[in-house]
Structures are given as C-alpha cells and as structure tokens.
N, C-alpha and C positions, 0 to 999 in steps of 0.2 A: 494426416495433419491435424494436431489437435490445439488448444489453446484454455488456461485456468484465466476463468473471469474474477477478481478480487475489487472487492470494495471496501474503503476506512468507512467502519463503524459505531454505531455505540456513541455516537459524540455529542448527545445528550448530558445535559447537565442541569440538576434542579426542576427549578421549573420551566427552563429552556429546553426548545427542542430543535433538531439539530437534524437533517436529513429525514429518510423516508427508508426508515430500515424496513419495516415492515413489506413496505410494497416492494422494496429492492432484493431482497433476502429471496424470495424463488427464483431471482433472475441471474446469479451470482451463483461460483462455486468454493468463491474462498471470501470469508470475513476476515478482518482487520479489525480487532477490538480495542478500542481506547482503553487507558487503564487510569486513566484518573488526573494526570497531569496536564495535559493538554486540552481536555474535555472526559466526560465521562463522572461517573460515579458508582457506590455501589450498586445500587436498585439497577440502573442502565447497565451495566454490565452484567449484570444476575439477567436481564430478561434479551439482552443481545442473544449472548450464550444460547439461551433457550429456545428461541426463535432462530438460530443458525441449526442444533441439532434437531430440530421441529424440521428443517428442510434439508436433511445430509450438507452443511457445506461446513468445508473445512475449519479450523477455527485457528485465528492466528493474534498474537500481543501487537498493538499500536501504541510503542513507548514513545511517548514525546517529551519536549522538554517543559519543565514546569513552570508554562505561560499562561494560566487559564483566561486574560484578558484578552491576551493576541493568537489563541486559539494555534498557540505552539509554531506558531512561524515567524516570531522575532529569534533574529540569531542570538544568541546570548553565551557568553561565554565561561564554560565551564570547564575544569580540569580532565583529567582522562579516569582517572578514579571516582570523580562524581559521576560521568559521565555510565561509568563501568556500571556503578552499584544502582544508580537511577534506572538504567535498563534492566538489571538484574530483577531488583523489587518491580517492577511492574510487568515485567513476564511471570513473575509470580503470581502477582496477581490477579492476572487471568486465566492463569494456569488453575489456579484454586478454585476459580470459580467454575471453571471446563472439567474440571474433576468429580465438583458437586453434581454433576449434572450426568457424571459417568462417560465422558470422552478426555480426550488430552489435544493438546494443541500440535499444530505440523509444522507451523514457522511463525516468523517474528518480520513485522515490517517498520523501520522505524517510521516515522510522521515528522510533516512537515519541516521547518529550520534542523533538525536533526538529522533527515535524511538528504538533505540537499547540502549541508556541510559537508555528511560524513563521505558522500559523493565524490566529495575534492581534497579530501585533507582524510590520510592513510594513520595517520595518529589517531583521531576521532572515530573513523570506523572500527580501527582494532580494538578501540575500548570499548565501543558496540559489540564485537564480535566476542569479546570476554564476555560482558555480562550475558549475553545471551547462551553461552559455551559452557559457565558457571552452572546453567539452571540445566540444562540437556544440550546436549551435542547430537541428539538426533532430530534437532529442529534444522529446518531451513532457514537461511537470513535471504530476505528480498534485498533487494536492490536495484539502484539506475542502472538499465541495460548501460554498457558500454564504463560504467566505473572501474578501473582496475583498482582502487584503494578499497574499498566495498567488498568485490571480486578477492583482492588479498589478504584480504583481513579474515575473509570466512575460510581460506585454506589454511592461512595459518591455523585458524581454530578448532581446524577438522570438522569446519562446518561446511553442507552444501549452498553453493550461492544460487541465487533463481534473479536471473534480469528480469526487469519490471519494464513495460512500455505507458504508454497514455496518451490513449483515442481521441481525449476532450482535452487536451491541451499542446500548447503549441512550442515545437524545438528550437534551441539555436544551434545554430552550424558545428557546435562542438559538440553536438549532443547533451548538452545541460536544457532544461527547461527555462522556456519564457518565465521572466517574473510576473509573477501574476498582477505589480501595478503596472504592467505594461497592456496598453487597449489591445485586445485580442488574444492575449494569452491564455484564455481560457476559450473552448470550443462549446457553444451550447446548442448548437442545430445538431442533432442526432442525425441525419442523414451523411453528414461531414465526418464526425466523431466515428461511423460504419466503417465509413469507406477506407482513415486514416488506419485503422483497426486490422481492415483486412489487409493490404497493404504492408502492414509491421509482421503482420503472421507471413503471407505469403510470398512480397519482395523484400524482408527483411531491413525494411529502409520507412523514412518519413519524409515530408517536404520541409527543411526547414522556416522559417518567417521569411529569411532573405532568398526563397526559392531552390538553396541547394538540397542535393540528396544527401540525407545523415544515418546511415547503420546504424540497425536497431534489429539486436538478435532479445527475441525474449519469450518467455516462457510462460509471463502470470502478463496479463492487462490490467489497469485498473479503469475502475469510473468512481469520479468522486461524487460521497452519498449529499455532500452540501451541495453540489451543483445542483441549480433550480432545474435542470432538463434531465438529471442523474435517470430517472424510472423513463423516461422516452429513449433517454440514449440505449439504455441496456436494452431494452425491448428492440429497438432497432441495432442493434450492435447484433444481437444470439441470432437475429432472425437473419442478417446482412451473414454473418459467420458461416450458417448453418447453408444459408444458399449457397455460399461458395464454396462448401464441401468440405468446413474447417469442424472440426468435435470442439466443443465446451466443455474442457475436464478440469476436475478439481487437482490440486498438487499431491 
C-alpha cells in the first residue's frame, strides 16, 4: 500500500513569501509549482524547481487563475479558450524552467478557484484538460478524488487522471471540500490531519463536517505549503503513514 505526498508550491511572490518550501520539500514527494498567475514568479520558480530536484521529488505546473490579489481562489469567469491557453502558457512555463535544470515535469494540478470549479462543471475541466494535452499528453492531470468532470475530461484527452485527497481539510457529504470561509474548514492539528490521511489511504473514505462517511479513492494527498502547521502536519502525516505500513511514493 503506498501513497504520493504533493504540496502547492512556489507561491512566493516578490518580496512576499509564502509557505515553507524549503523545510517542506524533504517531506514531500511531489511539487506543485505556481507559475505566475496566482502567485509565483520567475526567481521563485527558478529556485522551487531547484530545490525539488535537489531532493528527487517529482515536479508538477500549479496553473491558476490570473488573481494575484485573491491568491487565485476568486471564482472568475472566463471562457473555455482562455481558460485552455491560460493553462497551456503556464505549463510551459514550468516546464521551461524543469528543463533548465535538466528534468521534465509528470503532471499538472490546477489551483485553487480553478480547480474546484473545474470539479463541477465538465466544460471547464476539458478546457483544462486541452491546455494541459496541448503541451504533453504524457502528463498526468490531478484532480478531486471522486470528480467525474475532472476524471472525463482527462480520458477524453488521453490523459491519466490521479484523485487528489486532503488531510488538513475538511469534506462535505458530496465530497466537495469545506469552503474555507467556513470556521473549521481547514485542519491545523497535525495529529487530526494523520489520522484523516491514513484513513483516505486505507478505508478509502473521510468523515464528513455533518459526520457522514464520504469515498475517497485517491492516489496523490496534499498538505497545503500556506497552512501555518503545513512542516508539522507532514512530519506527522510520513511518520503516521509509515507506522501503519503505508509507502510515501512519488507519482
């Protein structure tokens, strides 16, 4: 029984900084690189890059939409051709910079408002799944365990889909995530975040807010690098994994 650890990364910007990549990046077997829309710039993304192949982990494009005030989780509404070529350019752009460095990237996760739309509406994800399909078709697209718009968007494209779960955050009963202005939507006791974790690997399931059980088949976890307990949870998550006999592999 194994499980790939990913975290959104990179989401530095300026003179702002933005999570705890440095200290997260050993604990982690797949990156999630911003590319510039959402957060991110060149320098941050030149030394993400560098510091994921400094520690083997996989390296994957974090296309968001172009919010850099609301940190790409206002919904905003754009066509399916912006949508397409917005994803496009910024899988390149980390591609380019994973190139520089002498590796190539293994998948694509969208970010925030982006991927929680493309979740529900099979329009938006396919134009996801073009622009990513455009660049290389031998990338994987992540996505919300349990999406089938996500899920069919990536066969249409003859891409492989990979469900995504999440430790430090909390379900609703359809399997969409808590919004995060909602009090408790976010998990920051690392010992919670473990336990949730192991449970999505081994009983395939999570508790939701209103206490039902919600399916959750998935493949990659994430922990997010801006949560203030992000370096405690992973530390507790690989250690919680490892004791219940689960592998940390990368995708």
């Amino acid at each position: 029984m194994h499980i790939d650890l990913n975290c959104d990364m990179g989401e530095s910007f300026g003179s702002y900084t933005i999570g705890a990549d440095a200290d997260m990046m050993p604990l982690i077997t797949s990156a999630n690189i911003a590319a510039g829309f959402h957060a991110g710039d060149p320098q941050v993304i030149d030394r993400t890059v560098a510091l994921a192949v400094q520690h083997s982990v996989a390296i994957g494009a974090h296309p968001g939409l172009p919010d850099l005030v609301g940190f790409g989780r206002r919904n905003i509404s754009c066509t399916p051709d912006e949508v397409e070529a917005m994803v496009l350019y910024q899988v390149a752009v980390v591609a380019g910079f994973a190139q520089a460095h002498g590796t190539t990237l293994t998948h694509v996760k969208p970010h925030g408002a982006l991927y929680n739309m493309a979740a529900q509406d099979s329009t938006l994800a396919l134009a996801i799944a073009h622009g990513v399909a455009r660049f290389d078709q031998r990338l994987a697209l992540v996505g919300l365990s349990g999406s089938q718009a996500m899920q069919q968007a990536a066969q249409a494209t003859s891409l492989r889909f990979v469900p995504e779960a999440f430790p430090d955050r909390r379900y609703n009963a359809d399997g969409t995530l808590v919004s995060r202005r909602t009090p408790g939507a976010v998990i920051h006791d690392p010992a919670q975040a473990a336990a949730q974790a192991v449970m999505m690997v081994q009983e395939q399931c999570a508790i939701a807010l209103d206490g039902t059980r919600v399916p959750i088949a998935a493949e990659t976890i994430c922990l997010h690098g801006d949560n203030p307990a992000a370096v405690e949870n992973a530390r507790a998550l690989r250690q919680t994994l490892q004791a219940a006999g689960i592998e940390v592999k990368r995708l």
